[in-house]
Structures are given as C-alpha cells and as structure tokens.
N, C-alpha and C positions, 0 to 999 in steps of 0.2 A: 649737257653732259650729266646733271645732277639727274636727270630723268634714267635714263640709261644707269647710273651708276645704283638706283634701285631698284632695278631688274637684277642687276649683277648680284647687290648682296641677298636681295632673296635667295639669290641658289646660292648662298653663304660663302660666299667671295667676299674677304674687305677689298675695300675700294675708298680710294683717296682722289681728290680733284684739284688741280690747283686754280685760282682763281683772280684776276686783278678786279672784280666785279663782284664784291662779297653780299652786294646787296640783291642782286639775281642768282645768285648762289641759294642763298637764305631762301628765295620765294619757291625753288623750284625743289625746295626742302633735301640738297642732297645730302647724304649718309654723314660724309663726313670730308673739311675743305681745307684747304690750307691758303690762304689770301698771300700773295705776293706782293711788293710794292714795287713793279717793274712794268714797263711801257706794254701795252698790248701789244699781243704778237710773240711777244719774247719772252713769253712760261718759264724758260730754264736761262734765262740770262743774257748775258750780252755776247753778241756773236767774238770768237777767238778766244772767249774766258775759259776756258775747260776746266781748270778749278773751282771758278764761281757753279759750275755748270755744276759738275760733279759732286758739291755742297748742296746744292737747291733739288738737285734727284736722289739725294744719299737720304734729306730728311723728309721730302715727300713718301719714299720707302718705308723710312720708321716711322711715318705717322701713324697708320693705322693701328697699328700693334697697342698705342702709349694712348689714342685720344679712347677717355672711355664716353665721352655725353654723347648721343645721338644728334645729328642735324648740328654740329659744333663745326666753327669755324675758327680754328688759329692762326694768328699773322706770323709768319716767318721771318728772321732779321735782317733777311738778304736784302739790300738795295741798289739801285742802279748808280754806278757811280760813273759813265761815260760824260763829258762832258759834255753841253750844249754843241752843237754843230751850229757855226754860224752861220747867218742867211746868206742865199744865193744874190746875190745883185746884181741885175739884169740892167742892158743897156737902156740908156733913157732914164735911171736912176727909180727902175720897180725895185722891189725890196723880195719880189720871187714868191711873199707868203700868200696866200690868199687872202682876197680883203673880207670881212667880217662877215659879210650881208650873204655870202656863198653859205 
C-alpha cells in the first residue's frame, strides 16, 4: 500500500495507511501511517462494532491533515477488546489448534 500511496501523493493527494505491520510500513517508506493494535484482517475493528469502527475511520481521516513529519507513523489507542474464543475440542480429545511444526 505504502508503494501506491506515493504515486498518489505525488499528484498531491494526502494519503493515510492503516497498518498492524509498522515495521513494513517503515521499509516501503510510506507518506504517512497509522499503526493499529488489532488482529490482521480487521483494519477498522471488530466485526458489529460500528462505533469502534466509526472511531478508527473518523481518526484515520484526520490524520493526514495534523501529522506534519514525512514517512511518520503514529499508533492509534484503539484496541481489540473481543475476548479469546475458546478452542474447538475435537473428538478423541484434539485440541482443534494446529500443532507447532505446521
């Protein structure tokens, strides 16, 4: 994304990324990121949250405007708060996760 998002601002478009991978973020030097602390996959939140969701795309929107350093990456205070889902326990007493060596 960060590749793409410097085409974009060259034709002087800001442009914002969100990111849970702050450190590929950084290599692929994009414009300007927002690091999220939320499971991959799920950029704007946990699925049915529409207020969490609504918060996490209200300050992705005002980012651009407020970061001024180039190639900056701030961490947003949104975090995931769903609980662990417990394992599946499968007959013959698997535990359902994958074992390590996979």
């Amino acid at each position: 994304m960060g590749l793409i998002q410097n085409v974009i601002e060259g034709a002087g478009i800001a442009t914002i990324s969100a990111t849970m991978k702050p450190e590929i973020t950084q290599y692929v030097r994009a414009p300007r990121a927002a690091r999220l602390r939320l499971p991959q996959g799920n950029p704007l939140g946990e699925a049915g949250r529409a207020r969490q969701q609504r918060g996490i795309l209200g300050d992705l929107l005002r980012l651009p405007w407020v970061m001024g350093e180039p190639e900056s990456i701030v961490t947003l205070p949104h975090r995931w708060r769903r609980e662990a889902r417990p394992s599946v326990v499968l007959p013959g007493g698997g535990s359902g996760e994958a074992p390590a060596a996979l």
